[in-house]
PQR file of N, CA, C, O and H, with PARSE charges and radii, in Angstrom:
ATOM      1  N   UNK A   1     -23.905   6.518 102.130 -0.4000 1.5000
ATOM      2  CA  UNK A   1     -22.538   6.929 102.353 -0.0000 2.0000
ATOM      3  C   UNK A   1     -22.388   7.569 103.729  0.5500 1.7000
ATOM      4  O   UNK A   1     -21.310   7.502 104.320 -0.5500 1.4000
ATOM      5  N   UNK A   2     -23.485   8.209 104.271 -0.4000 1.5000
ATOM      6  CA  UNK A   2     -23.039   9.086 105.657 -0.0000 2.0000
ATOM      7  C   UNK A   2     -23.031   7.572 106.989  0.5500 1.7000
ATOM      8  O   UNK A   2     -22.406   7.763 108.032 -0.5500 1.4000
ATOM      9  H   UNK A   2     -24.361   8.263 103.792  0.4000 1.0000
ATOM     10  N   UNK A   3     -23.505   6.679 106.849 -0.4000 1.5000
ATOM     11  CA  UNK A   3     -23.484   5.834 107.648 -0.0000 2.0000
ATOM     12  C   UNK A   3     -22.015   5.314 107.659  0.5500 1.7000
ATOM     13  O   UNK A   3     -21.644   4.679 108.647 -0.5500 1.4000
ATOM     14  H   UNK A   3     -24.013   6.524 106.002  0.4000 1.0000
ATOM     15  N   UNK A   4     -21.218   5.522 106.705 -0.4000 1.5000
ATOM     16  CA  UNK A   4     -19.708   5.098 106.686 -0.0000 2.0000
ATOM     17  C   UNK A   4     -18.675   6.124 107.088  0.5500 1.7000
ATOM     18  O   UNK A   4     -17.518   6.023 107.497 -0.5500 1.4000
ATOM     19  H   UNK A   4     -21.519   6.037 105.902  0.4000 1.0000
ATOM     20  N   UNK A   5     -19.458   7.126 106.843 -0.4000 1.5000
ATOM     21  CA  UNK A   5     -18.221   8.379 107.197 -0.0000 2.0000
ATOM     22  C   UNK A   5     -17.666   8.585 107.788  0.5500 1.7000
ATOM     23  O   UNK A   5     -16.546   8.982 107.468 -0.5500 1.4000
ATOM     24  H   UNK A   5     -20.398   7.208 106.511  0.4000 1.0000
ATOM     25  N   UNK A   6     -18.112   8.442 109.292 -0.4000 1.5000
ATOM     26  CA  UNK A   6     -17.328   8.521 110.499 -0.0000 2.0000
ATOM     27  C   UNK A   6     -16.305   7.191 110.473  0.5500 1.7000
ATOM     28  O   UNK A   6     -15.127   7.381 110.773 -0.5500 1.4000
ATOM     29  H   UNK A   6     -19.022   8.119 109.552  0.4000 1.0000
ATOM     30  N   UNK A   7     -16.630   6.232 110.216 -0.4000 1.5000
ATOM     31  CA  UNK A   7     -15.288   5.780 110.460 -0.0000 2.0000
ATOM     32  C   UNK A   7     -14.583   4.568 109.038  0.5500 1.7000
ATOM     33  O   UNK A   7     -14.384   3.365 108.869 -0.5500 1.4000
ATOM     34  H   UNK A   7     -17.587   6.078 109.972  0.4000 1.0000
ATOM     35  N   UNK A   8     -14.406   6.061 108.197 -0.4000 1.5000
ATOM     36  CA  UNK A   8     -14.125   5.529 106.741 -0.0000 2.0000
ATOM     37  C   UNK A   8     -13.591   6.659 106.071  0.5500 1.7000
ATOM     38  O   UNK A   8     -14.308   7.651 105.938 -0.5500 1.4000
ATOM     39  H   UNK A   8     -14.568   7.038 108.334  0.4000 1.0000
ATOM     40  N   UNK A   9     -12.075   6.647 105.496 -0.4000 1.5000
ATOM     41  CA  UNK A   9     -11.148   7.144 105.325 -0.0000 2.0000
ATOM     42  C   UNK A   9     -11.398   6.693 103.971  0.5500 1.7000
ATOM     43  O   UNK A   9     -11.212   5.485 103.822 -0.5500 1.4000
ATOM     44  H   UNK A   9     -11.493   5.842 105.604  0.4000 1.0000
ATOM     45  N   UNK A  10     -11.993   7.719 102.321 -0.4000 1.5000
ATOM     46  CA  UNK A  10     -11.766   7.750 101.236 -0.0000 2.0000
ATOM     47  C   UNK A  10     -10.724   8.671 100.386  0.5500 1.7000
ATOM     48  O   UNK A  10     -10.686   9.894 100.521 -0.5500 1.4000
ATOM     49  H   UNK A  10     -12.145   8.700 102.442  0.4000 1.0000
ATOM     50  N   UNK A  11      -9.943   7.996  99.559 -0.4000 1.5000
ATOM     51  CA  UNK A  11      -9.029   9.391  99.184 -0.0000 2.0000
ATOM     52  C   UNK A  11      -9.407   9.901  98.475  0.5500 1.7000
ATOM     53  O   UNK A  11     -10.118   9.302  97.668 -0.5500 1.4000
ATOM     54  H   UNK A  11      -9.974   7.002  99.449  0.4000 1.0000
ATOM     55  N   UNK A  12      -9.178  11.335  98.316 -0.4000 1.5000
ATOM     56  CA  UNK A  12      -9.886  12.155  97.672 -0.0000 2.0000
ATOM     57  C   UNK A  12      -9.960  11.787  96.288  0.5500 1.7000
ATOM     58  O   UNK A  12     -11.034  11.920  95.702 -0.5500 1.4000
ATOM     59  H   UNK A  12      -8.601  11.822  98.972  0.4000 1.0000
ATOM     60  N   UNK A  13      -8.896  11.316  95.661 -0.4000 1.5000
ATOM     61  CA  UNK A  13      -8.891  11.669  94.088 -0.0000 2.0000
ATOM     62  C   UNK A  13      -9.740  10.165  93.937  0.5500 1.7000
ATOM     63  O   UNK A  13     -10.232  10.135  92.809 -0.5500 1.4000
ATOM     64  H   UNK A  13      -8.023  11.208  96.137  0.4000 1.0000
ATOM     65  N   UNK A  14      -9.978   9.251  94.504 -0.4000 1.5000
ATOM     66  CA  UNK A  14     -11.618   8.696  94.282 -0.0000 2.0000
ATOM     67  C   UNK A  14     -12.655   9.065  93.461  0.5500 1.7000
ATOM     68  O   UNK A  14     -13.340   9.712  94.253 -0.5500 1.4000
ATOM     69  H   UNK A  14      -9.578   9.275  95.420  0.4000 1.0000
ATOM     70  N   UNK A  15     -13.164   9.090  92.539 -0.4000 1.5000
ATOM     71  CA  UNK A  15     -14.358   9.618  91.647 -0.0000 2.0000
ATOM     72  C   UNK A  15     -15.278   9.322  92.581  0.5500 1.7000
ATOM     73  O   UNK A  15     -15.005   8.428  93.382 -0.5500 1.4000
ATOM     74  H   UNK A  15     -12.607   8.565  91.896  0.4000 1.0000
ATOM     75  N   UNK A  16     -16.405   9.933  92.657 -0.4000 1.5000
ATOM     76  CA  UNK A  16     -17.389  10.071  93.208 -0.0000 2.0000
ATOM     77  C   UNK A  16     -18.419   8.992  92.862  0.5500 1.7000
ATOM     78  O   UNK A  16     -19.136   8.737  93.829 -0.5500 1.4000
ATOM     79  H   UNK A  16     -16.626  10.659  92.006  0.4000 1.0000
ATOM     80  N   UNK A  17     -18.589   8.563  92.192 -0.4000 1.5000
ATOM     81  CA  UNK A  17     -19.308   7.558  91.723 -0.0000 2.0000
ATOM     82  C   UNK A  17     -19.024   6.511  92.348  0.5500 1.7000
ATOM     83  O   UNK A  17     -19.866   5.794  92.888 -0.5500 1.4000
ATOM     84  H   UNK A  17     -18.006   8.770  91.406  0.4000 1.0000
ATOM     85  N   UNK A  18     -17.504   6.260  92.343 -0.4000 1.5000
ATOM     86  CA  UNK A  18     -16.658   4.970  93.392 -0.0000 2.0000
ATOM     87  C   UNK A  18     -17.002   5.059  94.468  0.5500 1.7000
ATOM     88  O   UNK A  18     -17.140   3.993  95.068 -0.5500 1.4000
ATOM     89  H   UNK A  18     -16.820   6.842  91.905  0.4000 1.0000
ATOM     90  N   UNK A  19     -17.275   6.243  95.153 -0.4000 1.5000
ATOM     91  CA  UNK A  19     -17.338   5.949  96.359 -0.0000 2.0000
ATOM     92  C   UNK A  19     -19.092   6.356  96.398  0.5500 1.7000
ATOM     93  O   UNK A  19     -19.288   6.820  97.522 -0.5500 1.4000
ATOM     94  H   UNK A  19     -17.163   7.109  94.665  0.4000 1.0000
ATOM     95  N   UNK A  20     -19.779   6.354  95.983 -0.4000 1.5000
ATOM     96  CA  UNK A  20     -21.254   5.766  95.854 -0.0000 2.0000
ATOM     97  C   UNK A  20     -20.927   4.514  96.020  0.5500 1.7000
ATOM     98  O   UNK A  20     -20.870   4.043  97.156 -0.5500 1.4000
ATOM     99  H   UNK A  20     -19.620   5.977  95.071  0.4000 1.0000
ATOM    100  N   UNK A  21     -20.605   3.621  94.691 -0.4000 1.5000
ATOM    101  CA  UNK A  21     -20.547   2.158  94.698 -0.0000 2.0000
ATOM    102  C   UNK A  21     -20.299   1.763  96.299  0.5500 1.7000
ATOM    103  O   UNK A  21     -20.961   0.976  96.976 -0.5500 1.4000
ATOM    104  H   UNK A  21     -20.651   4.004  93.769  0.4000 1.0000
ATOM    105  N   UNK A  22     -19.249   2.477  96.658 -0.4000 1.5000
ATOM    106  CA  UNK A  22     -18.247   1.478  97.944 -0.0000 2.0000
ATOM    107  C   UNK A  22     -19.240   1.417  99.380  0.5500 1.7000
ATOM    108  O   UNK A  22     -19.082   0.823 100.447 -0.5500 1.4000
ATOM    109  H   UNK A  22     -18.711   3.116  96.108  0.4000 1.0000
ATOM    110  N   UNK A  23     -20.191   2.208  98.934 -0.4000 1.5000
ATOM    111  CA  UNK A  23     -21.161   2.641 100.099 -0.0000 2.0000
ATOM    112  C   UNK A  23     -22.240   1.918  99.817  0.5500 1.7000
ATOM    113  O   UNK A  23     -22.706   1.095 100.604 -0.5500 1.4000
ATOM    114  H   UNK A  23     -20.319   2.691  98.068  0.4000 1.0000
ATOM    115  N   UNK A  24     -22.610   2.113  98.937 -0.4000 1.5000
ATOM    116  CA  UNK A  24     -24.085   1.472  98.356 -0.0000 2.0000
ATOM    117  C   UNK A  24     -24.287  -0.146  99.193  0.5500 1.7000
ATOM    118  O   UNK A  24     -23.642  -1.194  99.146 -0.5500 1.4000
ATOM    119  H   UNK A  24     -22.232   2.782  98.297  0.4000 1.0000
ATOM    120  N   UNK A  25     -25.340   0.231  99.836 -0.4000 1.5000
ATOM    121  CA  UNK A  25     -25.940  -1.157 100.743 -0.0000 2.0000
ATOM    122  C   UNK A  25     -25.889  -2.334  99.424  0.5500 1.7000
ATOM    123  O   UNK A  25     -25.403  -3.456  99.565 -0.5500 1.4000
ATOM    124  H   UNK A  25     -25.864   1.082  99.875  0.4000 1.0000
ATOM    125  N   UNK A  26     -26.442  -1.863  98.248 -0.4000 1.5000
ATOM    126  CA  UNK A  26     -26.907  -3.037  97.377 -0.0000 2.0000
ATOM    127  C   UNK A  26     -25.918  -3.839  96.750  0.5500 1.7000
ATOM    128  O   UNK A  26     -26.209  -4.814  96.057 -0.5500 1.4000
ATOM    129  H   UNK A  26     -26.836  -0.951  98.134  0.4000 1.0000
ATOM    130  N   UNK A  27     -24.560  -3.395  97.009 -0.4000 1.5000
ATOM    131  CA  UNK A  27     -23.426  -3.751  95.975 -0.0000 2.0000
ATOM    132  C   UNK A  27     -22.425  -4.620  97.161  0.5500 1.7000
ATOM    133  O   UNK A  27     -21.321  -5.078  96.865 -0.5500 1.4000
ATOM    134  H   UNK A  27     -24.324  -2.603  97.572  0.4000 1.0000
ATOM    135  N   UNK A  28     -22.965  -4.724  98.353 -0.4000 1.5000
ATOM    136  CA  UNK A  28     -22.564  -5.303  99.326 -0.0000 2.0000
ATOM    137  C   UNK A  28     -23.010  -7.095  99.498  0.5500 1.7000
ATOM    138  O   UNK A  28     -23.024  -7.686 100.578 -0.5500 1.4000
ATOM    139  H   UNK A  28     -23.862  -4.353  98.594  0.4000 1.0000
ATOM    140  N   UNK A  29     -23.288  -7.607  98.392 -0.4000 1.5000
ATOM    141  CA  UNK A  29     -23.566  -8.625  98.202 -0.0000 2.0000
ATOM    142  C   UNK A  29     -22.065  -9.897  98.343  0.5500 1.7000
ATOM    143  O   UNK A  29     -22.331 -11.072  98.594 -0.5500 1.4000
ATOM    144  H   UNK A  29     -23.276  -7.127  97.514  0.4000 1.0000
ATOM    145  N   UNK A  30     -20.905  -9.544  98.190 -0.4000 1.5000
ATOM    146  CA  UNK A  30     -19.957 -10.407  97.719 -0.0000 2.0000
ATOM    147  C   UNK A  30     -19.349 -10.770  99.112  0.5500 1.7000
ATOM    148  O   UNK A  30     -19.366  -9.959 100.038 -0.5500 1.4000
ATOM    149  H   UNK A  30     -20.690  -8.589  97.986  0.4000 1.0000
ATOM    150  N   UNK A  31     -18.710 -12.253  99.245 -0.4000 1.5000
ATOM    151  CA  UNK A  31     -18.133 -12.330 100.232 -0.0000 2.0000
ATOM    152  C   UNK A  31     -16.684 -12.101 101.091  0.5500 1.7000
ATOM    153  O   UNK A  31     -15.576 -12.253 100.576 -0.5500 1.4000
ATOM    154  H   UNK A  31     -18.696 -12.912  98.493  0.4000 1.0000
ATOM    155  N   UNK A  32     -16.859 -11.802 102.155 -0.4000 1.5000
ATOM    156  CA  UNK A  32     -15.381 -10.995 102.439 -0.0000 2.0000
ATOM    157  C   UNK A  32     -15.063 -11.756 103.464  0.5500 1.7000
ATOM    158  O   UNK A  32     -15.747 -12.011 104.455 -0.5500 1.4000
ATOM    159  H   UNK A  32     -17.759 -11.678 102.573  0.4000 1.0000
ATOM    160  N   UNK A  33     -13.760 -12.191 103.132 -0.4000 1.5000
ATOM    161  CA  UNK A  33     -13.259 -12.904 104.681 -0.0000 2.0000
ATOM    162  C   UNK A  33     -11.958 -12.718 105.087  0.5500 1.7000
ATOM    163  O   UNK A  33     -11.141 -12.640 104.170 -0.5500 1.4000
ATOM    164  H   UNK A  33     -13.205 -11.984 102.326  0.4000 1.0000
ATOM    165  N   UNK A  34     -11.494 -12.615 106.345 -0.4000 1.5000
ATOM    166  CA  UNK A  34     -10.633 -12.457 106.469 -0.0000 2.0000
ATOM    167  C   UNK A  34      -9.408 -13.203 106.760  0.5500 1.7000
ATOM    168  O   UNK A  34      -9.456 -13.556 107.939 -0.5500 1.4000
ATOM    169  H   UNK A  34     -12.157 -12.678 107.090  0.4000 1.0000
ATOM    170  N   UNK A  35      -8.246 -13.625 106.146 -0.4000 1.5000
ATOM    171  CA  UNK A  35      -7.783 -15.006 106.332 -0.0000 2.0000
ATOM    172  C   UNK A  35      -6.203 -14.141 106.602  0.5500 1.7000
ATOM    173  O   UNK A  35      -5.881 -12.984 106.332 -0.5500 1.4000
ATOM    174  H   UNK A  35      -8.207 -13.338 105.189  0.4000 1.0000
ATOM    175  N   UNK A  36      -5.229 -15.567 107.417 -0.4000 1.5000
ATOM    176  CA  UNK A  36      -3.862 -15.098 107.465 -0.0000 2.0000
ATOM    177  C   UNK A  36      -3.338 -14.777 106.367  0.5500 1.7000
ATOM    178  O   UNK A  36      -3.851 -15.282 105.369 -0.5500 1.4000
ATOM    179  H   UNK A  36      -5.490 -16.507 107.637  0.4000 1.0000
ATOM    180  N   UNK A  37      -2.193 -13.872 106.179 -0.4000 1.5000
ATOM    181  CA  UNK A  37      -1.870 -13.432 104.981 -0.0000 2.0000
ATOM    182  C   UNK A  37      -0.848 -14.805 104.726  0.5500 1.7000
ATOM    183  O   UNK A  37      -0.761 -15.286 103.597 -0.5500 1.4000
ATOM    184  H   UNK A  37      -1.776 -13.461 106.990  0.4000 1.0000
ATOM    185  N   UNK A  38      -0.328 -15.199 105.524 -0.4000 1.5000
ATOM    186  CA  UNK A  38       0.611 -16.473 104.766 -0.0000 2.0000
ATOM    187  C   UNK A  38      -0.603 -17.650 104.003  0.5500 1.7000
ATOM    188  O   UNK A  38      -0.356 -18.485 103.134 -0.5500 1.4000
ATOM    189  H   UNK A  38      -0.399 -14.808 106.441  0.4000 1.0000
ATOM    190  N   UNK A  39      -1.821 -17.386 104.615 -0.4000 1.5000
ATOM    191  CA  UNK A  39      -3.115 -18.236 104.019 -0.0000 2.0000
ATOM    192  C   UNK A  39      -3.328 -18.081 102.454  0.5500 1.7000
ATOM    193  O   UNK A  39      -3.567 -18.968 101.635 -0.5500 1.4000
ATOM    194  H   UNK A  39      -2.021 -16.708 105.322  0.4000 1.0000
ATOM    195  N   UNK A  40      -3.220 -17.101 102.315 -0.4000 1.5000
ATOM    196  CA  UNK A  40      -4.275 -16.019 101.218 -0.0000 2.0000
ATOM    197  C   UNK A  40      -3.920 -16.828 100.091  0.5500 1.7000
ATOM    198  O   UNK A  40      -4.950 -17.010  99.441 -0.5500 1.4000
ATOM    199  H   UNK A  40      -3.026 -16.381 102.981  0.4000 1.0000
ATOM    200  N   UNK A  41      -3.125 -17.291  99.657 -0.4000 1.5000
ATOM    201  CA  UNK A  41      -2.745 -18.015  98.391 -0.0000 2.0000
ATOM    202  C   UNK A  41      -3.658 -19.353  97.986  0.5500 1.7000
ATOM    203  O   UNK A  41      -4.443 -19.575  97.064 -0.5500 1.4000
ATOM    204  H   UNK A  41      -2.289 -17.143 100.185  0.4000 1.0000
ATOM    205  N   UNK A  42      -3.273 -19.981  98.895 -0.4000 1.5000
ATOM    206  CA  UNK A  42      -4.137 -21.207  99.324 -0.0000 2.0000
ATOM    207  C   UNK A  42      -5.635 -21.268  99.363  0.5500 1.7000
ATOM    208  O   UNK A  42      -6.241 -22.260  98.957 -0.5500 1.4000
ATOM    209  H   UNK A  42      -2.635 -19.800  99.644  0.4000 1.0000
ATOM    210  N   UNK A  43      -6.233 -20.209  99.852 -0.4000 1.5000
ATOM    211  CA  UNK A  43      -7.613 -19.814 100.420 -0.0000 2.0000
ATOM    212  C   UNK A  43      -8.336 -19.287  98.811  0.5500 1.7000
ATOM    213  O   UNK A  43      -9.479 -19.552  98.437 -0.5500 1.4000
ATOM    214  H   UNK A  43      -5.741 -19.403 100.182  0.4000 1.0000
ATOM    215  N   UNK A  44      -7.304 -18.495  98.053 -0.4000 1.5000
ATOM    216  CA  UNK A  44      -7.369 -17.893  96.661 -0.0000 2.0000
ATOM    217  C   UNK A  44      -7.838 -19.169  95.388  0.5500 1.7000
ATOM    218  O   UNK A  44      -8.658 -19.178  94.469 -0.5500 1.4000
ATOM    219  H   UNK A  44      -6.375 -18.280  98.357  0.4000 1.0000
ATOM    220  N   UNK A  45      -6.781 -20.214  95.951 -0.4000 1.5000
ATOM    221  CA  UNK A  45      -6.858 -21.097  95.590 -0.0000 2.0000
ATOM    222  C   UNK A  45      -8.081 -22.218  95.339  0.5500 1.7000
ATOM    223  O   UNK A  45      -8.611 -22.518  94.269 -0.5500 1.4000
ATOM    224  H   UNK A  45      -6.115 -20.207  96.697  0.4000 1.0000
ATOM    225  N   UNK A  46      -8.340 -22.715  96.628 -0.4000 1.5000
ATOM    226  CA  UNK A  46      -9.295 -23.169  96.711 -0.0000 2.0000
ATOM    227  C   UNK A  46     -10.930 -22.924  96.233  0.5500 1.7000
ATOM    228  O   UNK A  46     -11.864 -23.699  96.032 -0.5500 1.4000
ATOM    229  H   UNK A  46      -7.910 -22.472  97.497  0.4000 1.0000
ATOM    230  N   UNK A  47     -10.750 -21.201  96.149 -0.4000 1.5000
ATOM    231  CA  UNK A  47     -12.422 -20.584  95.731 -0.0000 2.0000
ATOM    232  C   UNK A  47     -12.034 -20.392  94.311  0.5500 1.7000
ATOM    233  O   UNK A  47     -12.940 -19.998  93.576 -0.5500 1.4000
ATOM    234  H   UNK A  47      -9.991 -20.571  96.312  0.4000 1.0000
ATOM    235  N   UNK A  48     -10.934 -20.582  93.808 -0.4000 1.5000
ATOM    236  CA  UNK A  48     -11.373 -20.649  92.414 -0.0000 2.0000
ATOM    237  C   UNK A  48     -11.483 -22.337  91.908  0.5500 1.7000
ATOM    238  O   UNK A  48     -12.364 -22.748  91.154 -0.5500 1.4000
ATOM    239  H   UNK A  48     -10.198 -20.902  94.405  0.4000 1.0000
ATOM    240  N   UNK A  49     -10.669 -22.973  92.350 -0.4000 1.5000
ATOM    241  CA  UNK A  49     -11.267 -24.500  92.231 -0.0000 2.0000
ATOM    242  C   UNK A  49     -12.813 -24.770  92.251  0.5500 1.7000
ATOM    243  O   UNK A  49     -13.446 -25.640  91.652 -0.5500 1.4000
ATOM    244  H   UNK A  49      -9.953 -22.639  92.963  0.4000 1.0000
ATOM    245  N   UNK A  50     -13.372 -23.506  93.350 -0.4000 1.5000
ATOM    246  CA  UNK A  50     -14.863 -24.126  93.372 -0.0000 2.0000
ATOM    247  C   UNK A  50     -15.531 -23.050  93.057  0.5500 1.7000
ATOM    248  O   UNK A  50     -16.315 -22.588  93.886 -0.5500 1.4000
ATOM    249  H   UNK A  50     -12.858 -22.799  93.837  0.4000 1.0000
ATOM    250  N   UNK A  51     -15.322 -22.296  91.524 -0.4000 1.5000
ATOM    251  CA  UNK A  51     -15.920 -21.893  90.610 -0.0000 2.0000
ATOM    252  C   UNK A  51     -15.882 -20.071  91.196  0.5500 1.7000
ATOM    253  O   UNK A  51     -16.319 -19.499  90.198 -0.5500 1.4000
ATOM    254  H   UNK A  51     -14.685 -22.671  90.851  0.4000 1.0000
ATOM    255  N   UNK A  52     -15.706 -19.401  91.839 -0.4000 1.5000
ATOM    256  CA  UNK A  52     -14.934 -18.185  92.010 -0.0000 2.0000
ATOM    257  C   UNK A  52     -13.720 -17.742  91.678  0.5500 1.7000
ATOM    258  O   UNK A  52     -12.851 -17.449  92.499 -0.5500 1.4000
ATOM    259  H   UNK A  52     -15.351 -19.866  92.650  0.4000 1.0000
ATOM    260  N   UNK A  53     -13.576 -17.655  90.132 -0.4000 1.5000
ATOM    261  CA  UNK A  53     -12.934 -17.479  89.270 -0.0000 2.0000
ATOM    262  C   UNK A  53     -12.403 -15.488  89.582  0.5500 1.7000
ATOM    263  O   UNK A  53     -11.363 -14.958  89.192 -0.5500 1.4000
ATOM    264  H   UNK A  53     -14.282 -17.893  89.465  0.4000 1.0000
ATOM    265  N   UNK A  54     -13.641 -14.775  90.446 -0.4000 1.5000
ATOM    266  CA  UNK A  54     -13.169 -13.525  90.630 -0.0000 2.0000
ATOM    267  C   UNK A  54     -12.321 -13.247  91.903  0.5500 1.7000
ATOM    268  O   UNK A  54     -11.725 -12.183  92.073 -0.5500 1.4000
ATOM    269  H   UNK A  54     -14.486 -15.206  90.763  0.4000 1.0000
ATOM    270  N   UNK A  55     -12.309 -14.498  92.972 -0.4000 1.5000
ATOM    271  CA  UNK A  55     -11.791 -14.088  93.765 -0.0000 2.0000
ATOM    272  C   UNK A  55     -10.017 -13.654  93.895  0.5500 1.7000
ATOM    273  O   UNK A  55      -9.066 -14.125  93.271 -0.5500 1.4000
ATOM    274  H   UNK A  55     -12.793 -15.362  92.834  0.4000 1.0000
ATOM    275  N   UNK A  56     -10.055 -12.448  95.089 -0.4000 1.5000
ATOM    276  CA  UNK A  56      -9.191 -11.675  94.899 -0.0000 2.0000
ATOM    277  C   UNK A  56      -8.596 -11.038  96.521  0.5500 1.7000
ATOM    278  O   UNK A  56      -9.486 -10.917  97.363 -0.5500 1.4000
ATOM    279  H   UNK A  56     -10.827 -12.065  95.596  0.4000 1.0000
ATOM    280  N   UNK A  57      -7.989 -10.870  96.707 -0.4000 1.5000
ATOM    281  CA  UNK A  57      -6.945  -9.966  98.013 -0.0000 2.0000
ATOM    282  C   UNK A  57      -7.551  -8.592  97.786  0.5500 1.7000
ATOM    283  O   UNK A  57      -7.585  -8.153  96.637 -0.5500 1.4000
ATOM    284  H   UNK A  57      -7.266 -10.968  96.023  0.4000 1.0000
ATOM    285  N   UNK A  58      -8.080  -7.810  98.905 -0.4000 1.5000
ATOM    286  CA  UNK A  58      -8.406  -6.922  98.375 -0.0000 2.0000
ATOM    287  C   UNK A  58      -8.510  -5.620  99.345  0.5500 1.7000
ATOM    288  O   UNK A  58      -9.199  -4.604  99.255 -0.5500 1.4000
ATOM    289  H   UNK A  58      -8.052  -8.167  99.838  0.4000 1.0000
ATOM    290  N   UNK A  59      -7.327  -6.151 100.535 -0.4000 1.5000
ATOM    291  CA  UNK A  59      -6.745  -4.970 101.309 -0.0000 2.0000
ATOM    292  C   UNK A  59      -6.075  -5.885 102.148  0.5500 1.7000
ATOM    293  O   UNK A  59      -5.717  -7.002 101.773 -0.5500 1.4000
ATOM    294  H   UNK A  59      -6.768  -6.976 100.608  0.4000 1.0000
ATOM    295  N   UNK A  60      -5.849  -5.293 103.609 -0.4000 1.5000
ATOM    296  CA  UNK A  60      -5.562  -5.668 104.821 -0.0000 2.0000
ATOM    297  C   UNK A  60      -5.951  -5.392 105.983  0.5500 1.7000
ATOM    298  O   UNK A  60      -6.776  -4.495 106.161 -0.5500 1.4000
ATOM    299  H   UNK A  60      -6.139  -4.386 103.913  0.4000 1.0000
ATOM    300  N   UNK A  61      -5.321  -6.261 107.213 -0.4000 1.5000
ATOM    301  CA  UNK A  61      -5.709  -5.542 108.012 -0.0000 2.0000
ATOM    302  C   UNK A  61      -4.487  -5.007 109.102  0.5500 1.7000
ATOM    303  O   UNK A  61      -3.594  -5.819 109.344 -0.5500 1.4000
ATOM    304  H   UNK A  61      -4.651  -6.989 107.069  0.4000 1.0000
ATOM    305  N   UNK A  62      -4.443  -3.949 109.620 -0.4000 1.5000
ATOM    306  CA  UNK A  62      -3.111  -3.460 110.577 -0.0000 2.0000
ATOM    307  C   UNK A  62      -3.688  -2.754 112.087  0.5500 1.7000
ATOM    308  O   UNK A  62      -4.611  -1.984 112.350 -0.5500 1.4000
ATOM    309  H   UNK A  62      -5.168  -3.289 109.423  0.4000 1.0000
ATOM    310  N   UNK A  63      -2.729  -3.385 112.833 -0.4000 1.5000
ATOM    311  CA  UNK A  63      -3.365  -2.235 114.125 -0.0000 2.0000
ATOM    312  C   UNK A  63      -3.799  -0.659 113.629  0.5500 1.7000
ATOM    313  O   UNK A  63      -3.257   0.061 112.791 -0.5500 1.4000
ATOM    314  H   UNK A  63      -1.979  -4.012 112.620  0.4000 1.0000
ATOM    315  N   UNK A  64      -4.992  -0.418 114.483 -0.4000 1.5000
ATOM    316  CA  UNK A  64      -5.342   0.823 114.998 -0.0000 2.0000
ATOM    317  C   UNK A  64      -6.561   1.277 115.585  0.5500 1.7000
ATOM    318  O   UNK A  64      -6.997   0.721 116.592 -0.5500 1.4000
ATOM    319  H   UNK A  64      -5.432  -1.003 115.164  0.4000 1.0000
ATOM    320  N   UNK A  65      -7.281   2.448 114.930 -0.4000 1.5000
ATOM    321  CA  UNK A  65      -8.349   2.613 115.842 -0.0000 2.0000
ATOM    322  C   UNK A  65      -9.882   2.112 115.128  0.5500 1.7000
ATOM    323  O   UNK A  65     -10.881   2.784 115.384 -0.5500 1.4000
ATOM    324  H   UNK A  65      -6.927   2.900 114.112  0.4000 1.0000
ATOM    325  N   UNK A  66      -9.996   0.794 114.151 -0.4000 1.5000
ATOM    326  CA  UNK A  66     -10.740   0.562 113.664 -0.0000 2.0000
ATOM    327  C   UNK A  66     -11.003   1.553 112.421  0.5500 1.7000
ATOM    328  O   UNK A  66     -12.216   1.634 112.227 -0.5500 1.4000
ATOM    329  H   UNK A  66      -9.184   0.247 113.943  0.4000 1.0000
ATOM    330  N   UNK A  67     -10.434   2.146 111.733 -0.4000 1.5000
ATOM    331  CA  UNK A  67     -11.178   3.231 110.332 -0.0000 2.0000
ATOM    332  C   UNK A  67     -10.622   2.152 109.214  0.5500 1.7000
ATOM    333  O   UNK A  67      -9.597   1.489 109.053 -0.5500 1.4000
ATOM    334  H   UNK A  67      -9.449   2.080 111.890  0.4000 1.0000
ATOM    335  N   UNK A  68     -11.789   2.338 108.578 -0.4000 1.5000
ATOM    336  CA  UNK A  68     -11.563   1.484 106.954 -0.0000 2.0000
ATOM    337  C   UNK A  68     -10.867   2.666 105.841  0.5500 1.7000
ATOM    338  O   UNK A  68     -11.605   3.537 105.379 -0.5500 1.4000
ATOM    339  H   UNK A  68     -12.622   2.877 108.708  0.4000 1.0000
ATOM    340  N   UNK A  69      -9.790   2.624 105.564 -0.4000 1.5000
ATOM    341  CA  UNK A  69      -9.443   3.361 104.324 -0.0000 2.0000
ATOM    342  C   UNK A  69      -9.589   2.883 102.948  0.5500 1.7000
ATOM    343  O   UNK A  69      -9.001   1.831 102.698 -0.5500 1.4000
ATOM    344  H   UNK A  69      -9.191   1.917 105.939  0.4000 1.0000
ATOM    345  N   UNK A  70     -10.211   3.403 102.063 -0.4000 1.5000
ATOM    346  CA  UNK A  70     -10.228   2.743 100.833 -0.0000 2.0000
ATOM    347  C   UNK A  70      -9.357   4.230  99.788  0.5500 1.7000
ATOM    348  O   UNK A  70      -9.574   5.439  99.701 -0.5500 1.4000
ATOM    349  H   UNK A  70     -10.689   4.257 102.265  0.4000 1.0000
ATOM    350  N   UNK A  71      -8.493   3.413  99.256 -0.4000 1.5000
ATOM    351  CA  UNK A  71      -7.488   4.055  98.177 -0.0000 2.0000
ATOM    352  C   UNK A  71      -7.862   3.840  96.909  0.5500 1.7000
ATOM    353  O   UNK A  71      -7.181   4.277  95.981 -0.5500 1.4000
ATOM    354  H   UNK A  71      -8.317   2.431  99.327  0.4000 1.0000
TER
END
């Protein structure tokens, strides 16, 4: 978790455990990509056709100074 801290914005009322998980090197296995948001449907689409039945939208991205917030 301290390797994320500096530039990683958790909210507080987060359980602690969550934000173990969100840190944890080992749970970093799944794939993340980043696609246009007019894409995302389509892109959603397609990975469950080919058996990624979990895939999901699962933030964004907006100008600034690079910090990841997780809510």
């Amino acid at each position: 978790a301290r390797y994320i801290e500096a530039a990683t914005y958790m909210d507080p009322s987060l359980p602690e455990v969550m934000k173990r998980i969100l840190a944890d090197p080992q749970t970093s296995g799944g794939l993340l990509a980043a696609v246009p948001e007019k894409e995302t449907g389509a892109v959603l689409e397609l990975f469950r056709e080919h058996g990624s039945a979990l895939a999901a939208v699962i933030g964004h991205v907006e100008e600034g100074d690079g910090e990841i917030v997780v809510r």
